[in-house]
ZAVO-379930 format. One record per residue (C-alpha): chain; x, y, z; residue number from 1. Coordinates in Angstrom, 3 decimals, decimal comma. Example, Ala and Ser with C-alpha at 12.3 -4.5 7.8 and 13.67 -1.06 7.14 Angstrom:
2
<site 'A'; <12,300; -4,500; 7,800>; 1>
<site 'A'; <13,670; -1,060; 7,140>; 2>
END
This chain:
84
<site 'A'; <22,594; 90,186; -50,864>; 1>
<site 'A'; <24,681; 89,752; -48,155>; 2>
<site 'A'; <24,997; 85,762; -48,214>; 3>
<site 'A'; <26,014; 86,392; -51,682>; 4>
<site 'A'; <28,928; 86,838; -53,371>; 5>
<site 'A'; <29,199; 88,547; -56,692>; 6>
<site 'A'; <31,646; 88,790; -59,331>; 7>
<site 'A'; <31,818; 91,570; -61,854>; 8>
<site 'A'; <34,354; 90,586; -64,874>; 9>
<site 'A'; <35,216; 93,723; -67,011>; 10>
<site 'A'; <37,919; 93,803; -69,620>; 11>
<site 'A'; <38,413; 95,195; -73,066>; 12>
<site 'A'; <37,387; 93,591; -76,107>; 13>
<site 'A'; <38,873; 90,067; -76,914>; 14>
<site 'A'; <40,511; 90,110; -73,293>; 15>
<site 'A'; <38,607; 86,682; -72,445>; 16>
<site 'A'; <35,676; 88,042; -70,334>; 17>
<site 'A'; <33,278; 85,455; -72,177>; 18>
<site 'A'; <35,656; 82,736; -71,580>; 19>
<site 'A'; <35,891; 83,388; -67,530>; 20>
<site 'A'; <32,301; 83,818; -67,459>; 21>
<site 'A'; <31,877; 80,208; -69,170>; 22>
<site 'A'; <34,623; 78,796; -67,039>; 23>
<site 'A'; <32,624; 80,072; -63,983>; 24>
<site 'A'; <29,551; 79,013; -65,066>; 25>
<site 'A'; <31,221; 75,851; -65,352>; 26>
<site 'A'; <31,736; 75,659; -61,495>; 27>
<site 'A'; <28,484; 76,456; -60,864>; 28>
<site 'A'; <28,509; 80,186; -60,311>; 29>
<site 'A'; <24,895; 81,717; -62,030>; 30>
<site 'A'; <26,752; 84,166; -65,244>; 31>
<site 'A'; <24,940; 86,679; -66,789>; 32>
<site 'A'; <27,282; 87,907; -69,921>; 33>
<site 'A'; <26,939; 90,759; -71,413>; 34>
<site 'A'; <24,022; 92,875; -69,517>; 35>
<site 'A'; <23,615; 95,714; -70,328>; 36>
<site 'A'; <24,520; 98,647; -67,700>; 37>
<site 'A'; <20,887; 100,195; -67,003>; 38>
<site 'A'; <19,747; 96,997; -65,879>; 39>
<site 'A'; <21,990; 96,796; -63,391>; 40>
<site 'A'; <20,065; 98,467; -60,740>; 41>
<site 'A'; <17,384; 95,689; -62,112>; 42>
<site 'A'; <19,165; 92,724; -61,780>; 43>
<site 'A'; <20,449; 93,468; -58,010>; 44>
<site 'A'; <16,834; 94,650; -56,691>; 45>
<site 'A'; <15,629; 91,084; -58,808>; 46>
<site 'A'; <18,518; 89,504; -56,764>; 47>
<site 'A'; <17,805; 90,892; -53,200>; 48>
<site 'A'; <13,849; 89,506; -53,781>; 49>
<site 'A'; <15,172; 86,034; -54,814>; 50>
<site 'A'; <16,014; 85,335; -50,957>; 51>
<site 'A'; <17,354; 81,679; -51,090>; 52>
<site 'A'; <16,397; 81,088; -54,740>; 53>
<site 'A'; <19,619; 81,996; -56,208>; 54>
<site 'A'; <22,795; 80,094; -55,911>; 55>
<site 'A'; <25,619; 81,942; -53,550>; 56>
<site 'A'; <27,774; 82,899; -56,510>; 57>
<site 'A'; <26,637; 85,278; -59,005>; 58>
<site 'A'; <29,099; 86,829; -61,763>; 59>
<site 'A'; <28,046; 89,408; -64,547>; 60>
<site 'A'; <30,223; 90,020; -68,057>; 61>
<site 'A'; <29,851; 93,959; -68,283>; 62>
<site 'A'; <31,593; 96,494; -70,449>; 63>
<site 'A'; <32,594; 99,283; -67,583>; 64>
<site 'A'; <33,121; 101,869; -70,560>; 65>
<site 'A'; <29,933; 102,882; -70,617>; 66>
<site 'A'; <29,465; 106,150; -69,050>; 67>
<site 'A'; <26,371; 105,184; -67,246>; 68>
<site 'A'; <28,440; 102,674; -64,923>; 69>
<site 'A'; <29,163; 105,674; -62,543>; 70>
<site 'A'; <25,690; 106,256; -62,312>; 71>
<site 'A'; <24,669; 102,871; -61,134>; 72>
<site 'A'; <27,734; 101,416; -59,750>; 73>
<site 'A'; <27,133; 100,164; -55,877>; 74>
<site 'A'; <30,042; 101,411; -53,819>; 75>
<site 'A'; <32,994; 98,704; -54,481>; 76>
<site 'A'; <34,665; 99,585; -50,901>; 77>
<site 'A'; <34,461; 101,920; -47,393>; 78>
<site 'A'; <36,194; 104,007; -47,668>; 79>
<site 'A'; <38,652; 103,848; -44,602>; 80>
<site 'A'; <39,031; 106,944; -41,442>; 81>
<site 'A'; <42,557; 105,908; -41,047>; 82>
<site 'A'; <43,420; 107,128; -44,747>; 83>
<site 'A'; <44,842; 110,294; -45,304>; 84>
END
């Protein structure tokens, strides 16, 4: 997915998360609200056979308080040498 860029938009309840994703979606950016956290792993393998099916901007609504997240969260960053 590397020609892709994906937004994840996480917030507590009544925060706005279904407002940014409709405001995205309203730019053109492919939302998925709301999906659940086990499919996850589903949606990005779906994503990485799309190949150049899929618009360039993807965002998913997801509550991050699930306790499952941890188990099949992709790694957000590198982490750096240079750190101590």
């Amino acid at each position: 997915m590397s020609d892709r860029t994906l937004f994840i938009v996480t917030g507590m309840s009544g925060a706005g998360k279904s407002q940014v994703i409709r405001a995205l979606e309203d730019t053109g950016v492919y939302c998925v609200d709301n999906l659940p956290i086990d499919l996850f792993p589903i949606f990005m393998e779906l994503l990485e056979g799309a190949k150049g099916e899929m618009r360039p901007f993807l965002a998913l609504g997801l509550d991050l308080r699930e306790e499952s997240w941890t188990s099949v969260s992709p790694p957000c960053t590198t982490p750096s040498a240079s750190r101590p």
